[in-house]
N, C-alpha and C positions, 0 to 999 in steps of 0.2 A: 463810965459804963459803956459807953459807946465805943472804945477802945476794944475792951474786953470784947465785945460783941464784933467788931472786926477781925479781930483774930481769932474768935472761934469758929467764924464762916472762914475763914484761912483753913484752921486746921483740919476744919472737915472737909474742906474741897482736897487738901492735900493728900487724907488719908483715903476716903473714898477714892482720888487717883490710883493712887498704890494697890487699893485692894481690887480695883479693875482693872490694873492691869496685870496682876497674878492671877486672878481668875481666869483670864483671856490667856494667858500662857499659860495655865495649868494643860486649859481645852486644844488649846494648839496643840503639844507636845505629847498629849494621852493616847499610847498607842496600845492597843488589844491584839492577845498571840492569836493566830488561828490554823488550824489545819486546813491544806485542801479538800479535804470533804465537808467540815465547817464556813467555808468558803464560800463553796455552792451551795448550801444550804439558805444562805445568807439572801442568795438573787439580787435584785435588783438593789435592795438596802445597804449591796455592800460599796458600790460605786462613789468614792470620794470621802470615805470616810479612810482614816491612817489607821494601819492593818500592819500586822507583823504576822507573815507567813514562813512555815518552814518545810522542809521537806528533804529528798534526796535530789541533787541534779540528774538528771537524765542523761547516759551515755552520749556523746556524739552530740548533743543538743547546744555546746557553745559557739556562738558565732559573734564576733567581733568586727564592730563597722568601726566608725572613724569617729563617732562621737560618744557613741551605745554598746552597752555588750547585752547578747538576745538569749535565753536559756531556758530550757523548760524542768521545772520542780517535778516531781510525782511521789506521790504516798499509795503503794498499790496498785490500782489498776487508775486511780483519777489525776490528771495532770494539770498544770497550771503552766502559761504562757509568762514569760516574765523578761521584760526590757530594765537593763540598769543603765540610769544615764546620770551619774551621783559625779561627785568631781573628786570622791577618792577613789584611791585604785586599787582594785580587787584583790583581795588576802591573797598569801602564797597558795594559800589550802585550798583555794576555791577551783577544783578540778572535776572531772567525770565522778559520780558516783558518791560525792562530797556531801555532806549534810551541808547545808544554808537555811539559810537568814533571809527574807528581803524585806526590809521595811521600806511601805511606801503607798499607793493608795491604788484600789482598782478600777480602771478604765472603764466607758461605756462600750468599747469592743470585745470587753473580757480581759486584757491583756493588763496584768497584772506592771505598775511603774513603780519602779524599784527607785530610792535615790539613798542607797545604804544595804551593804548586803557584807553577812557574817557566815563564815565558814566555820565551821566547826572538824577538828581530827582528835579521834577518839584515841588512836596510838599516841601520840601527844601526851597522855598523859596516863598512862599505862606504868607501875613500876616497869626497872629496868627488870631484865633476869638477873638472876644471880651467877657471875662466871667465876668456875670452879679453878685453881692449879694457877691462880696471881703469884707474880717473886714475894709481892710484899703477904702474901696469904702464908705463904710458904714459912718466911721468916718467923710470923706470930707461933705460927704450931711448932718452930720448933723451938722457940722460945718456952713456948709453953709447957714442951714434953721434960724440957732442961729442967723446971720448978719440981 
Protein backbone atom coordinates (compact mmCIF):
# COMPACT_ATOMS: atom_id res chain seq x y z
CA UNK A 1 0.00 0.00 0.00
CA UNK A 2 2.53 2.24 0.79
CA UNK A 3 4.05 1.96 -2.79
CA UNK A 4 0.81 2.76 -4.37
CA UNK A 5 0.43 5.76 -2.16
CA UNK A 6 3.98 7.02 -3.46
CA UNK A 7 3.19 6.98 -6.60
CA UNK A 8 0.05 8.65 -6.51
CA UNK A 9 1.59 11.67 -4.68
CA UNK A 10 4.13 11.29 -7.86
CA UNK A 11 1.40 11.44 -10.12
CA UNK A 12 -0.44 14.18 -8.75
CA UNK A 13 2.67 16.45 -8.27
CA UNK A 14 3.38 15.57 -11.90
CA UNK A 15 -0.01 16.37 -13.46
CA UNK A 16 -0.85 19.34 -11.29
CA UNK A 17 2.95 20.58 -12.73
CA UNK A 18 1.57 20.25 -16.32
CA UNK A 19 -1.57 21.82 -15.64
CA UNK A 20 0.27 24.97 -14.11
CA UNK A 21 2.02 25.36 -16.36
CA UNK A 22 -0.52 25.60 -19.30
CA UNK A 23 -2.49 27.69 -17.31
CA UNK A 24 0.40 30.14 -16.87
CA UNK A 25 1.09 30.05 -20.66
CA UNK A 26 -2.29 30.11 -21.73
CA UNK A 27 -2.19 33.81 -19.52
CA UNK A 28 0.99 34.76 -20.98
CA UNK A 29 0.26 34.37 -24.59
CA UNK A 30 -3.77 35.70 -24.50
CA UNK A 31 -3.68 38.67 -26.52
CA UNK A 32 -7.03 41.02 -26.92
CA UNK A 33 -7.67 42.92 -30.54
CA UNK A 34 -8.35 46.49 -29.86
CA UNK A 35 -8.91 49.72 -31.69
CA UNK A 36 -7.55 53.08 -31.01
CA UNK A 37 -10.42 54.41 -29.70
CA UNK A 38 -11.06 51.25 -27.55
CA UNK A 39 -7.53 51.94 -26.36
CA UNK A 40 -8.24 55.16 -24.85
CA UNK A 41 -11.23 54.26 -23.49
CA UNK A 42 -9.30 51.45 -21.62
CA UNK A 43 -7.05 54.52 -19.47
CA UNK A 44 -4.94 53.54 -17.18
CA UNK A 45 -6.12 49.59 -17.04
CA UNK A 46 -4.62 49.26 -20.29
CA UNK A 47 -0.83 49.81 -19.19
CA UNK A 48 0.98 46.09 -19.36
CA UNK A 49 -1.53 44.31 -20.07
CA UNK A 50 -0.70 42.26 -24.17
CA UNK A 51 -2.86 44.31 -26.41
CA UNK A 52 -3.25 43.76 -30.26
CA UNK A 53 -3.84 47.22 -31.83
CA UNK A 54 -4.55 47.85 -35.40
CA UNK A 55 -4.91 50.78 -37.48
CA UNK A 56 -3.70 52.81 -40.60
CA UNK A 57 0.11 54.03 -40.30
CA UNK A 58 0.36 57.53 -40.58
CA UNK A 59 2.04 59.27 -43.59
CA UNK A 60 5.51 60.37 -42.92
CA UNK A 61 5.34 58.96 -39.35
CA UNK A 62 8.24 56.28 -39.91
CA UNK A 63 11.46 56.77 -38.48
CA UNK A 64 13.95 54.24 -37.98
CA UNK A 65 16.89 54.31 -35.30
CA UNK A 66 19.41 51.69 -34.86
CA UNK A 67 17.64 49.46 -32.66
CA UNK A 68 13.67 50.58 -32.94
CA UNK A 69 11.53 51.61 -35.62
CA UNK A 70 8.98 54.73 -34.17
CA UNK A 71 5.40 55.15 -36.13
CA UNK A 72 2.31 56.33 -35.40
CA UNK A 73 -1.31 54.19 -36.09
CA UNK A 74 -4.47 56.32 -36.52
CA UNK A 75 -8.21 55.33 -37.03
CA UNK A 76 -9.75 58.93 -37.72
CA UNK A 77 -9.09 61.79 -36.13
CA UNK A 78 -7.33 59.58 -32.83
CA UNK A 79 -3.63 58.43 -33.08
CA UNK A 80 -1.47 56.10 -31.27
CA UNK A 81 2.39 56.35 -30.67
CA UNK A 82 4.00 53.16 -31.42
CA UNK A 83 7.79 52.00 -30.96
CA UNK A 84 8.77 48.44 -32.61
CA UNK A 85 11.87 46.95 -31.07
CA UNK A 86 10.89 43.04 -31.90
CA UNK A 87 14.04 41.15 -33.44
CA UNK A 88 12.02 40.27 -36.67
CA UNK A 89 12.12 42.66 -39.44
CA UNK A 90 9.34 44.50 -40.72
CA UNK A 91 6.95 42.97 -43.51
CA UNK A 92 7.73 44.23 -47.15
CA UNK A 93 4.01 45.75 -46.85
CA UNK A 94 4.64 47.77 -43.90
CA UNK A 95 4.79 51.25 -45.59
CA UNK A 96 2.88 54.87 -45.28
CA UNK A 97 -0.82 54.41 -45.32
CA UNK A 98 -0.40 50.52 -44.73
CA UNK A 99 -2.91 48.79 -42.34
CA UNK A 100 -0.98 47.18 -39.23
CA UNK A 101 -0.71 45.09 -36.60
CA UNK A 102 1.30 45.89 -33.37
CA UNK A 103 1.09 43.45 -30.76
CA UNK A 104 2.78 44.30 -27.68
CA UNK A 105 1.84 46.14 -24.34
CA UNK A 106 1.18 49.86 -23.51
CA UNK A 107 3.67 51.99 -21.77
CA UNK A 108 3.02 54.32 -18.63
CA UNK A 109 4.01 57.39 -21.19
CA UNK A 110 1.30 56.34 -23.62
CA UNK A 111 3.64 55.06 -26.16
CA UNK A 112 2.29 52.05 -27.21
CA UNK A 113 5.81 48.78 -27.41
CA UNK A 114 5.30 46.86 -30.09
CA UNK A 115 7.69 43.56 -30.19
CA UNK A 116 5.58 41.93 -33.48
CA UNK A 117 3.92 44.10 -36.10
CA UNK A 118 1.62 42.70 -39.11
CA UNK A 119 1.05 44.54 -42.37
CA UNK A 120 -1.77 43.91 -44.03
CA UNK A 121 -2.18 44.70 -48.48
CA UNK A 122 -5.63 44.51 -49.50
CA UNK A 123 -4.49 44.42 -53.42
CA UNK A 124 -2.67 41.16 -52.39
CA UNK A 125 -5.40 39.54 -52.63
CA UNK A 126 -7.77 41.13 -55.08
CA UNK A 127 -8.52 38.73 -58.28
CA UNK A 128 -6.36 39.36 -61.04
CA UNK A 129 -8.39 41.31 -64.10
CA UNK A 130 -9.26 39.50 -66.65
CA UNK A 131 -6.99 40.33 -70.05
CA UNK A 132 -8.71 40.19 -73.12
CA UNK A 133 -6.80 39.24 -76.80
CA UNK A 134 -4.04 36.35 -75.13
CA UNK A 135 -2.29 34.06 -78.22
CA UNK A 136 -3.41 31.24 -76.14
CA UNK A 137 -7.21 32.95 -75.85
CA UNK A 138 -7.10 33.31 -79.48
CA UNK A 139 -6.27 29.82 -80.19
CA UNK A 140 -9.32 28.31 -77.94
CA UNK A 141 -11.98 30.44 -79.86
CA UNK A 142 -10.82 29.37 -82.78
CA UNK A 143 -10.67 26.01 -82.03
CA UNK A 144 -13.96 26.47 -80.93
CA UNK A 145 -15.59 28.32 -83.94
CA UNK A 146 -13.80 25.08 -86.17
CA UNK A 147 -16.45 22.59 -83.83
Amino acid sequence: MNTYLKFGVVMVLIVGSLVWLAVGGVKETKTYYKTIPELAKMGQTAQGQRLRVGGDVQPGSITKGSSQVAFVLHQGTQTLKVVYSGSDPLPDTFRDNAQALADGRLGPDGVFEANKIQAKCASKYESKPVQRGLSHEAAQTAAAKRS
